[in-house]
C-alpha positions as CSV (number, residue, x, y, z in Angstrom):
1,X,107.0,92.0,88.0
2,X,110.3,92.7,89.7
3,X,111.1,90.8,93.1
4,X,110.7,92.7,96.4
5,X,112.9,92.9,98.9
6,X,111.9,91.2,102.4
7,X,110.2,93.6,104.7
8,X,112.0,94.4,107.9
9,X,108.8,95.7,109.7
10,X,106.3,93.4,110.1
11,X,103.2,95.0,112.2
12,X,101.8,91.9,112.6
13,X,104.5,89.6,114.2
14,X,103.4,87.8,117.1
15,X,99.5,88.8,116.6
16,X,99.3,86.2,113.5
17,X,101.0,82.8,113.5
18,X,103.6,82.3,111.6
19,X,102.0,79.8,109.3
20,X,99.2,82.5,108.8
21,X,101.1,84.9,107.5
22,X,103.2,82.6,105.3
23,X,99.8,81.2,103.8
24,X,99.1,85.1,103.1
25,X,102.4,85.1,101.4
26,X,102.0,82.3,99.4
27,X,98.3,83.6,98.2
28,X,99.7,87.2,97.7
29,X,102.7,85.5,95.4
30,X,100.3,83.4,93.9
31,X,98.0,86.0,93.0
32,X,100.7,88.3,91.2
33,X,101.6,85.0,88.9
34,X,97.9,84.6,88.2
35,X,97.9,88.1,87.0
36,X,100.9,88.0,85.1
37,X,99.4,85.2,82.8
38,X,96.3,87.3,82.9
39,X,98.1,90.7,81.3
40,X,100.3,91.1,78.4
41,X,104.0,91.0,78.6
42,X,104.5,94.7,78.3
43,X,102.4,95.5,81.2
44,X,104.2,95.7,84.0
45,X,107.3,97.6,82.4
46,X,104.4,100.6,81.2
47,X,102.8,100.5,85.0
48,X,106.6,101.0,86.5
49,X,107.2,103.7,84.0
50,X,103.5,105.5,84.2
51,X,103.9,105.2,88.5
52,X,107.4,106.8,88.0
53,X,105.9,109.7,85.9
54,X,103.3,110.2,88.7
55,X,105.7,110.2,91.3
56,X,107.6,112.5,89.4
57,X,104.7,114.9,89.1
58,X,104.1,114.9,93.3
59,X,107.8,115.5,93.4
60,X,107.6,118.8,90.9
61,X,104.0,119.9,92.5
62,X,106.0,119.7,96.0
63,X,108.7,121.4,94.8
64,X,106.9,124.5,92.9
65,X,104.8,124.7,96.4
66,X,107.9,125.1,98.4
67,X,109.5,127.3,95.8
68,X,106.6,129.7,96.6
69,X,106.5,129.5,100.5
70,X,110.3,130.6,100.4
71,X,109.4,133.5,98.4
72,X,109.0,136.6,100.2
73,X,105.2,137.7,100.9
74,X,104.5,141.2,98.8
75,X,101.1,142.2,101.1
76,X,102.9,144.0,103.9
């Protein structure tokens, strides 16, 4: 799975300790390696391409919709 960048938002600063939220971290970095030895290699590369397609989809669905509210309306 590809690295994340660090978050420069964190909703939760100052609510949770410091050493909470780096045990949630670790668990939530751990938990992606445990599923990584759990799927096949070729995995993660078809979820990143099969999210993009669905993105892409939203993207043309938004984009037909918008096409058609700039088109004039023919009831008058």
């Amino acid at each position: 799975m590809p690295k994340q960048t660090e978050r420069t938002h964190k909703p939760f600063k100052g609510k949770i300790s410091e050493e909470t939220r780096q045990h949630f971290r670790t668990a939530r970095e751990e938990f992606h390696k445990s599923l990584e030895g759990i799927l096949p290699p070729d995995f993660a590369t078809h979820h990143l391409k099969a999210r993009k397609e669905m993105l892409l989809v939203w993207r043309s669905m938004i984009d037909a919709s918008l096409e058609r509210m700039e088109k004039p309306n023919k009831k008058a």
